[in-house]
PASEBA-1860 file (N, C-alpha, C; in nm, 3 decimals):
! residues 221
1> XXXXXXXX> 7.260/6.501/19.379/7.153/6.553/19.294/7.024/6.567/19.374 ~ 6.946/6.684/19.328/6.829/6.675/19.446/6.692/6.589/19.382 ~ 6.617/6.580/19.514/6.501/6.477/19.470/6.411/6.524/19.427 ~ 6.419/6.684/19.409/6.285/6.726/19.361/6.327/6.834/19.246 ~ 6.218/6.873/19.191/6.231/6.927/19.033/6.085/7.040/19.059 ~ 6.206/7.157/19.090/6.096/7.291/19.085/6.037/7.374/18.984 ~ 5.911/7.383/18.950/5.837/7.444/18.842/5.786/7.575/18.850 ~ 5.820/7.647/18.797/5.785/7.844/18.807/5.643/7.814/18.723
9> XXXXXXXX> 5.536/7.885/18.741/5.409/7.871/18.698/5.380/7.987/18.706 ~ 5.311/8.111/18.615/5.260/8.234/18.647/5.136/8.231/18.722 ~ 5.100/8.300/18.834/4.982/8.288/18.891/4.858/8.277/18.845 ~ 4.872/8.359/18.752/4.697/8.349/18.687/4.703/8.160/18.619 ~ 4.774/8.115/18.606/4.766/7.953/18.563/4.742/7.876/18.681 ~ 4.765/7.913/18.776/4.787/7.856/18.872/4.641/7.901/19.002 ~ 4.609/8.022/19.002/4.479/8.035/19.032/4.339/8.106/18.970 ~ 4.336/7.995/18.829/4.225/8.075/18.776/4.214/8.216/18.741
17> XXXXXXXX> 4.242/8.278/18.726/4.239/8.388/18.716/4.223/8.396/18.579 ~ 4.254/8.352/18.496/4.221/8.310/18.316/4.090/8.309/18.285 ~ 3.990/8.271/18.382/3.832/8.176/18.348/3.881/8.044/18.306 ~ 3.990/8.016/18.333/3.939/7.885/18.289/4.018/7.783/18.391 ~ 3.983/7.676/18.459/4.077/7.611/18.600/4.172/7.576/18.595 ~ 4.237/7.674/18.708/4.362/7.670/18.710/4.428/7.529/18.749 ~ 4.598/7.501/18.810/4.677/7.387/18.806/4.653/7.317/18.910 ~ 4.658/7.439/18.998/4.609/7.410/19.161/4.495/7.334/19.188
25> XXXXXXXX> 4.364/7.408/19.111/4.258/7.377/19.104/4.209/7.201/19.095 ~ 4.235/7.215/18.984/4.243/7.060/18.884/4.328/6.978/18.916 ~ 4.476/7.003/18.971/4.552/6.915/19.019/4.646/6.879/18.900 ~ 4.649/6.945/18.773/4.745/6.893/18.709/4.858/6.998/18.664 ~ 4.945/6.939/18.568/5.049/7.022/18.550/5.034/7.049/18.398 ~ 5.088/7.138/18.349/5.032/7.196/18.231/5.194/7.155/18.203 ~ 5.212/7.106/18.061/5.345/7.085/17.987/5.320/7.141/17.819 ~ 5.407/7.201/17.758/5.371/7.273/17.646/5.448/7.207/17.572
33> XXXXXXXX> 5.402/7.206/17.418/5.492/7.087/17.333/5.609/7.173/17.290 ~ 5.705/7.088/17.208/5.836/7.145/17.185/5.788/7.241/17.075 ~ 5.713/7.260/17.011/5.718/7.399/16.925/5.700/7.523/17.044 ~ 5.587/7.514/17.151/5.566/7.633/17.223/5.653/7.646/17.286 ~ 5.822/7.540/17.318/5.865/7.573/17.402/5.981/7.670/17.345 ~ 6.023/7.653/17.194/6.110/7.749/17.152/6.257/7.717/17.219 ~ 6.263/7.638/17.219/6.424/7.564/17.320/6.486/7.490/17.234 ~ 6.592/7.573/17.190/6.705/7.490/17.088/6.705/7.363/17.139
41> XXXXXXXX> 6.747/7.345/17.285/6.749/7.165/17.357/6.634/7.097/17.303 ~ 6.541/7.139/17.270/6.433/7.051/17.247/6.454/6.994/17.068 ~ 6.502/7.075/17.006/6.477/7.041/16.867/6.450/7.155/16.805 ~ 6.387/7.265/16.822/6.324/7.361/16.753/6.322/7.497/16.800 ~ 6.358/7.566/16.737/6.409/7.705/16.714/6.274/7.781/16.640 ~ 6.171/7.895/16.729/6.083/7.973/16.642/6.172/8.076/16.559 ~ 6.243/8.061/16.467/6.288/8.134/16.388/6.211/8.199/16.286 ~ 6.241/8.366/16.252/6.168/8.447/16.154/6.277/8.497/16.052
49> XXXXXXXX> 6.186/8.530/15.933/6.282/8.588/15.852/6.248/8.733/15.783 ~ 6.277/8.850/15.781/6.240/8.964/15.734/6.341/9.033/15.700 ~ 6.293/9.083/15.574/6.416/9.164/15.522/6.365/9.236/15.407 ~ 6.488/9.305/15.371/6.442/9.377/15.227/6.481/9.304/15.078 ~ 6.464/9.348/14.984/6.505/9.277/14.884/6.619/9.210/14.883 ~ 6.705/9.303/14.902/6.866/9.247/14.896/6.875/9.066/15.021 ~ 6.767/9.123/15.169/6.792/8.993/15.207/6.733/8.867/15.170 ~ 6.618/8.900/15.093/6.555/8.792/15.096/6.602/8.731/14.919
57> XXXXXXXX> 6.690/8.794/14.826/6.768/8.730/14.757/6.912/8.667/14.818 ~ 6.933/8.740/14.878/7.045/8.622/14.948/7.005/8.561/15.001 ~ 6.911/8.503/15.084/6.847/8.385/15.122/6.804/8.272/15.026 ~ 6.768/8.309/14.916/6.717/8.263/14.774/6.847/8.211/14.743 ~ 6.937/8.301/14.749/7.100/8.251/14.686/7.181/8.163/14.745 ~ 7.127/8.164/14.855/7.201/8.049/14.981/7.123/7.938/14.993 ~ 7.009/7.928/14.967/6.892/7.821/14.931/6.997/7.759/14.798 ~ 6.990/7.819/14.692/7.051/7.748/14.576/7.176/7.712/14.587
65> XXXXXXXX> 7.285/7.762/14.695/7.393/7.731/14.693/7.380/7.613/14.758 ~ 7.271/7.561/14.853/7.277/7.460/14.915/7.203/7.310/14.838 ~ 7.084/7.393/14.691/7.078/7.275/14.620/7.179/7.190/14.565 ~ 7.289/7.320/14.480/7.403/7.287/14.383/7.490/7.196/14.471 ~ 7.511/7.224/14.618/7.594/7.124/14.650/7.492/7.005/14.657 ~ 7.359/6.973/14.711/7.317/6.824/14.705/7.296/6.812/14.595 ~ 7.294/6.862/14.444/7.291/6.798/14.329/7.437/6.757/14.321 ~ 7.516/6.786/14.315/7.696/6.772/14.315/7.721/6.688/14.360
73> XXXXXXXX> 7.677/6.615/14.513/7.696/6.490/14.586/7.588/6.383/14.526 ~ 7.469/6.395/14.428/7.403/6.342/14.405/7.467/6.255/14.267 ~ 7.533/6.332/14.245/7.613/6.273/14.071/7.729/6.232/14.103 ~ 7.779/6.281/14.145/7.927/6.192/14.260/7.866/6.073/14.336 ~ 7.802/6.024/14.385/7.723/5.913/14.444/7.737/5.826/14.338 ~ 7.737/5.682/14.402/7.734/5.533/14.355/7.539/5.538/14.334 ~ 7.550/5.483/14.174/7.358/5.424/14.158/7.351/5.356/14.277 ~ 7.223/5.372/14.309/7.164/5.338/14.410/7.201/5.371/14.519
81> XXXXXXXX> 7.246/5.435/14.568/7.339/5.503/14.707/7.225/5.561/14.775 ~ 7.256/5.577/14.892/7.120/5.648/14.992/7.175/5.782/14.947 ~ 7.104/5.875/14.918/7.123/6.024/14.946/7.180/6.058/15.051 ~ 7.254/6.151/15.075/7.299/6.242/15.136/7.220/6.296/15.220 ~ 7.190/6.324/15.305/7.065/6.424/15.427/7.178/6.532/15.477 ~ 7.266/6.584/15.489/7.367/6.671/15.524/7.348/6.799/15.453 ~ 7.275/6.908/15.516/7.287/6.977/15.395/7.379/7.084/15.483 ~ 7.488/7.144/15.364/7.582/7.277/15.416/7.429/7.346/15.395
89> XXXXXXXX> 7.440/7.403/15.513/7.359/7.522/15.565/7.456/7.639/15.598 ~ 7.589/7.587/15.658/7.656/7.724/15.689/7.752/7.742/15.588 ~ 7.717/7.688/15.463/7.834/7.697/15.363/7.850/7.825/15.357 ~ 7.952/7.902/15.327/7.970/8.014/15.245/8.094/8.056/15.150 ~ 8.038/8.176/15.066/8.142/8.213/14.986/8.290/8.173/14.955 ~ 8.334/8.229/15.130/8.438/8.222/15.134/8.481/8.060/15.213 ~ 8.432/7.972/15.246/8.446/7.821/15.210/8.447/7.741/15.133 ~ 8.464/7.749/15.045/8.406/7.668/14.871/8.527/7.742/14.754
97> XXXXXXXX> 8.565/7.662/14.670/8.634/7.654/14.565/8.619/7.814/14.506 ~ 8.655/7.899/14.453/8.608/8.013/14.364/8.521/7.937/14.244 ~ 8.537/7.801/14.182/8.422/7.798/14.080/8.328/7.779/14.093 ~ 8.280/7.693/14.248/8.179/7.715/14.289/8.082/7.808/14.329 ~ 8.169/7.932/14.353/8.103/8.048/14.382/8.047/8.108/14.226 ~ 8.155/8.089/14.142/8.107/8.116/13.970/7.989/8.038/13.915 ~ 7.982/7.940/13.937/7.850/7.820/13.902/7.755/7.921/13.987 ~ 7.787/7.886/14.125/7.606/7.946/14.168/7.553/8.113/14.141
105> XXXXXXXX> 7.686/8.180/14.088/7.607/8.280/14.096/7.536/8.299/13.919 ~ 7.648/8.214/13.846/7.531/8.198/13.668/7.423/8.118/13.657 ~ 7.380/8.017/13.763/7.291/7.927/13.784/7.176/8.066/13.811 ~ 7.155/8.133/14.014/7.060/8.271/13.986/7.084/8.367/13.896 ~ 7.171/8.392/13.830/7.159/8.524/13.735/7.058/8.423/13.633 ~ 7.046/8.313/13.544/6.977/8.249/13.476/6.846/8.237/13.538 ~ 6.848/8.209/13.641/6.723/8.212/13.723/6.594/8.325/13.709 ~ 6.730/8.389/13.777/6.606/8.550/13.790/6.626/8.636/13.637
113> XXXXXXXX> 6.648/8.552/13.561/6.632/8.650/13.461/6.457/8.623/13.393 ~ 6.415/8.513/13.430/6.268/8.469/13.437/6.211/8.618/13.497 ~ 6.136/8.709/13.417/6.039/8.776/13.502/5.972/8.762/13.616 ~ 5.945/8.596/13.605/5.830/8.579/13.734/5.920/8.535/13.842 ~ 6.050/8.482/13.829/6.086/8.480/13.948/6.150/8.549/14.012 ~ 6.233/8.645/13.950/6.266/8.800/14.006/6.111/8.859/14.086 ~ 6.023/8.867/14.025/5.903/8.892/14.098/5.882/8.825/14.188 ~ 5.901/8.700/14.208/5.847/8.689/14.336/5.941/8.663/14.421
121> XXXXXXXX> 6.065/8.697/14.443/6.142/8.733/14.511/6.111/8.878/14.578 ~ 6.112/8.966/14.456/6.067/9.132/14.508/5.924/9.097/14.579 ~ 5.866/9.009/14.562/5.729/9.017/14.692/5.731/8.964/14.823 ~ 5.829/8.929/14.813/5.866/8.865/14.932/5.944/8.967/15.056 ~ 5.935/9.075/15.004/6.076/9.161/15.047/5.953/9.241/15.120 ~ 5.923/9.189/15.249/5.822/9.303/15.314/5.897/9.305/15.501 ~ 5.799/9.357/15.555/5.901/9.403/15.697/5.737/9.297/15.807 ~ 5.705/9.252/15.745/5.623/9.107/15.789/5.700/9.044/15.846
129> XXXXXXXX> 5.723/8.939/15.955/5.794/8.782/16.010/5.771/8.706/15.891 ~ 5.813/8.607/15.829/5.737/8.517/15.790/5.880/8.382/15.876 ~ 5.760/8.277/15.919/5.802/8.171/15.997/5.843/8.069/15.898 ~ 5.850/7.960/15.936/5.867/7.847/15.907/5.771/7.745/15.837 ~ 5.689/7.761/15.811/5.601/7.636/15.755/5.599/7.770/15.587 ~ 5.518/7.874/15.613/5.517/7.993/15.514/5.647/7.963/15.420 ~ 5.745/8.009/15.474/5.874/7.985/15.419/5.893/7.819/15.320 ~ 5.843/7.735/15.427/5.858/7.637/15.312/5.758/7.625/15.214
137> XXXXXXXX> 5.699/7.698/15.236/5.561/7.680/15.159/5.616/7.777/15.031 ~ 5.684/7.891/15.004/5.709/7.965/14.909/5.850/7.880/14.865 ~ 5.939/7.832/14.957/6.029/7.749/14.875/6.019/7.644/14.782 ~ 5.926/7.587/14.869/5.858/7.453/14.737/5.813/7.502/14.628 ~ 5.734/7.648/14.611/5.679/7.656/14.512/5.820/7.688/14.417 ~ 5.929/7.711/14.451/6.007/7.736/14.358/6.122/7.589/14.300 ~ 6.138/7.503/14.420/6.213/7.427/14.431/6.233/7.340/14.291 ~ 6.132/7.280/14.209/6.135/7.203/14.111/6.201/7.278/13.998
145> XXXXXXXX> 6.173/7.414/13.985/6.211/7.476/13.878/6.376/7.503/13.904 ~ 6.430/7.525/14.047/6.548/7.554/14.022/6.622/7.399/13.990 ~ 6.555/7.353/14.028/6.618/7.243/14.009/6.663/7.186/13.913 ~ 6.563/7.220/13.808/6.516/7.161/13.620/6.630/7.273/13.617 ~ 6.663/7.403/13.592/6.784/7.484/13.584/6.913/7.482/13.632 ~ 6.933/7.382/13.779/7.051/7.348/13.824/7.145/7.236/13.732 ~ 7.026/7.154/13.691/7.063/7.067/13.602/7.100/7.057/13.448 ~ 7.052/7.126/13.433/7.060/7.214/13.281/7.168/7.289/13.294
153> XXXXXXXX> 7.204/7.310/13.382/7.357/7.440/13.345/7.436/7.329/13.394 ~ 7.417/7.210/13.500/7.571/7.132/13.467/7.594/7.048/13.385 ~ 7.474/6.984/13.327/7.480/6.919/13.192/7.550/7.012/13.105 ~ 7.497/7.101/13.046/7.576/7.194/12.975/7.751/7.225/12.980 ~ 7.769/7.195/13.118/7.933/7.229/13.140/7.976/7.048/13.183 ~ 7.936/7.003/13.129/7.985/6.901/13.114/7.986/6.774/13.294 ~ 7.914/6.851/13.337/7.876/6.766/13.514/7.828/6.705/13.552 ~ 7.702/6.692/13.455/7.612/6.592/13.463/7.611/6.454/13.289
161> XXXXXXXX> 7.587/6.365/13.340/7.630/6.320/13.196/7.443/6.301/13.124 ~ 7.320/6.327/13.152/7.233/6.298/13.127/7.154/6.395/13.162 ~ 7.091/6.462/13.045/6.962/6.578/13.052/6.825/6.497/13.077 ~ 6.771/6.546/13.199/6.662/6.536/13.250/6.534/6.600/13.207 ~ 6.525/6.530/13.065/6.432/6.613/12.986/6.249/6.601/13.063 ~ 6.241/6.499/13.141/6.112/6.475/13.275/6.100/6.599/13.320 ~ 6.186/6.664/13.356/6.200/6.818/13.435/6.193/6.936/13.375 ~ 6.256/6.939/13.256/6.248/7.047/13.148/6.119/7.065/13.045
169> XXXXXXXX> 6.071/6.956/13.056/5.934/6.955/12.973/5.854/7.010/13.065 ~ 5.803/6.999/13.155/5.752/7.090/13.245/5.753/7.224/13.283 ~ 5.818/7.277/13.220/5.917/7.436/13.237/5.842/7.529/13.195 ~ 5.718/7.551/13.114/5.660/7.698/13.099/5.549/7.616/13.208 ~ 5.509/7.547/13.228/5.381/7.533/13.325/5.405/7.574/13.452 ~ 5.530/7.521/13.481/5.609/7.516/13.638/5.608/7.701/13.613 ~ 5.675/7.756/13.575/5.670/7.895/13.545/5.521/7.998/13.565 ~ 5.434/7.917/13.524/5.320/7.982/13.504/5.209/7.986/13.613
177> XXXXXXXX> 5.280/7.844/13.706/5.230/7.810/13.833/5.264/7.927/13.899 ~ 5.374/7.928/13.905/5.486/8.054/14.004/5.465/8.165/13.973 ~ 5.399/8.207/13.874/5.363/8.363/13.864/5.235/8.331/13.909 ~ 5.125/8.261/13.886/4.990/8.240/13.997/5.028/8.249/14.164 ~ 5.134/8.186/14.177/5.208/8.205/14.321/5.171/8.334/14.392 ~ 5.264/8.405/14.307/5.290/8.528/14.385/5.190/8.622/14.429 ~ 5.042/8.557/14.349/4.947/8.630/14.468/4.917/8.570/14.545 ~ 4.956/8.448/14.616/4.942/8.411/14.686/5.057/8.437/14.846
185> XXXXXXXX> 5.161/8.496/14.766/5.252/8.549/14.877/5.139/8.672/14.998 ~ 5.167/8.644/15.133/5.058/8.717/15.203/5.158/8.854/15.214 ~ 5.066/8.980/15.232/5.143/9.096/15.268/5.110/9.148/15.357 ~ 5.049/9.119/15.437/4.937/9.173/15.572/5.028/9.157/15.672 ~ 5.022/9.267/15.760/5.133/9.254/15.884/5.155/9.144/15.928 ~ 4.999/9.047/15.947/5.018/8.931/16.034/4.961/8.783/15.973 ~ 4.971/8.667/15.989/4.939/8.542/15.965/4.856/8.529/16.025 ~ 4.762/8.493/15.975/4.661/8.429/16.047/4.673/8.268/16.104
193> XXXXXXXX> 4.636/8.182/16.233/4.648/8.087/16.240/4.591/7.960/16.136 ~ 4.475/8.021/16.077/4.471/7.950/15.932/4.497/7.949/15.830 ~ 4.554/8.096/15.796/4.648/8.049/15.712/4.790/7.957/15.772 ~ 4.877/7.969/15.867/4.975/7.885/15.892/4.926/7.783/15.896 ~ 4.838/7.702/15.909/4.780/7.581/15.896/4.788/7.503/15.774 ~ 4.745/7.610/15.687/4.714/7.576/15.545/4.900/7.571/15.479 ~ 4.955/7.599/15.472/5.112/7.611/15.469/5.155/7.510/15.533 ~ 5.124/7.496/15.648/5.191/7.331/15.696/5.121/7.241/15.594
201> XXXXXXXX> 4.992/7.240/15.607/4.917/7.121/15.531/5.013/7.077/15.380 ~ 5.037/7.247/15.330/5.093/7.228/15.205/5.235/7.145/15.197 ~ 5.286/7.168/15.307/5.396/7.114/15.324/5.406/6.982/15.338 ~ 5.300/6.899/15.393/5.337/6.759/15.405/5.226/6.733/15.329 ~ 5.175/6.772/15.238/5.146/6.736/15.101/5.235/6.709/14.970 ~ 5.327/6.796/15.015/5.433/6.803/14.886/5.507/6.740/14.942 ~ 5.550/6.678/15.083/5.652/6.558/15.116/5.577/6.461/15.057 ~ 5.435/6.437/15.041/5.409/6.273/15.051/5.383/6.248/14.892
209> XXXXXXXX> 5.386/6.385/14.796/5.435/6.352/14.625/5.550/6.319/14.608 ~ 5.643/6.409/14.712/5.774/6.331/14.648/5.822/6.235/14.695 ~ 5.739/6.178/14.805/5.735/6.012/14.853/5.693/5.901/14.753 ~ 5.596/6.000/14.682/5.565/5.873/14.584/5.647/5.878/14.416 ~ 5.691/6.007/14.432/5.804/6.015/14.272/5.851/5.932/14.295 ~ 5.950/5.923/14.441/6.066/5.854/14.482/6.014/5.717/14.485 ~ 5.920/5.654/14.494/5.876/5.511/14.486/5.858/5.458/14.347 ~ 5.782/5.621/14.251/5.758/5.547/14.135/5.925/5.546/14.021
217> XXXXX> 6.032/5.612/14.103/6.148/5.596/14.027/6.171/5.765/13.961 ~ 6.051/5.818/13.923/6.085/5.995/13.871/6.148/6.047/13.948 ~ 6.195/6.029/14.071/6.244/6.175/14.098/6.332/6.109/14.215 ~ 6.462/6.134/14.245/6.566/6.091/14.311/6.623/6.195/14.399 ~ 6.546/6.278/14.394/6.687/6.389/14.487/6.555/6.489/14.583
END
């Protein structure tokens, strides 16, 4: 194995040429964190998502196919059991039972039959990137409600043995939030770095509520 470890550096980093001192200069080495480095090895993938309607409801549909299975392992679970962290991400169609494919697709047809959330699906359908923090930031806003509906249609078919009326009482507000949402969906070619900021922020804001559901006992999944 050799003793040394060679580093490619573009010149202008390396002699000023930026305005601002270069590696040479200063003597140090510039290392970029694992988001700038975009290296599956590292952990993190800059992944985008753009599409037209049709894709960005199947994304929506594969989002829900992946709740229905962690609600499914959540009711199959022993009380008190650690959750599950596994989520099928590459589940598909043609992997899964045919009734499963029947459940998730009357779970979104119930879904989007809500005006506002057919809408904000159709706003979502632009030829924009949208990244990763954005993305979770429009999923959360939907997440509680599919949820209060995932549960409600297996109670109904007999899957769940207990209606989560905590979740369903909430249901025209949660609704009314989500049509305020959708002007908040951006349509502008590009993100601004403050807005992506503000989207992360949102994001580990809404981890550290459902840190505390999960402490105060409301909310398990």
């Amino acid at each position: 194995m050799s003793d040394f470890i060679y580093r490619f550096r573009p010149v202008n980093r390396l002699l000023n040429e930026d305005g601002t001192s270069g590696e040479l200069d200063s003597q140090y080495i510039f290392f970029a964190s694992p988001e700038k480095l975009n290296d599956p090895l590292e952990g993190y993938k800059d992944i985008y998502f753009c599409g037209d309607k049709i894709v960005w409801r199947n994304l929506i549909k594969h989002y829900l196919r992946c709740l229905i299975d962690s609600c499914l392992d959540y009711l199959c679970s022993e009380k008190g059991a650690m959750p599950n962290k596994n989520i099928g991400v590459f589940t598909t169609a043609r992997s899964v039972p045919e009734p499963l494919n029947e459940l998730n697709a009357f779970i979104f047809k119930r879904l989007t039959s809500e005006p506002s959330i057919e809408e904000f699906i159709s706003k979502l359908a632009t030829d924009r990137k949208v990244r990763r923090w954005e993305l979770f930031g429009y999923i959360q806003s939907l997440h509680i409600h599919f949820l209060d509906v995932t549960f409600e249609v297996l109670h109904e078919r007999g899957m769940s043995p207990d209606k989560l009326d905590y979740l369903s009482r909430g249901r025209p507000q949660r609704l009314a939030q989500i049509q305020k949402n959708i002007s908040t969906i951006i349509a502008d070619s590009n993100i601004t770095k403050e807005q992506e900021l503000v989207f992360k922020k949102r994001h580990q804001i809404n981890n550290e509520h459902q840190f505390l559901f999960c402490w105060m006992g409301l909310f398990q999944i």
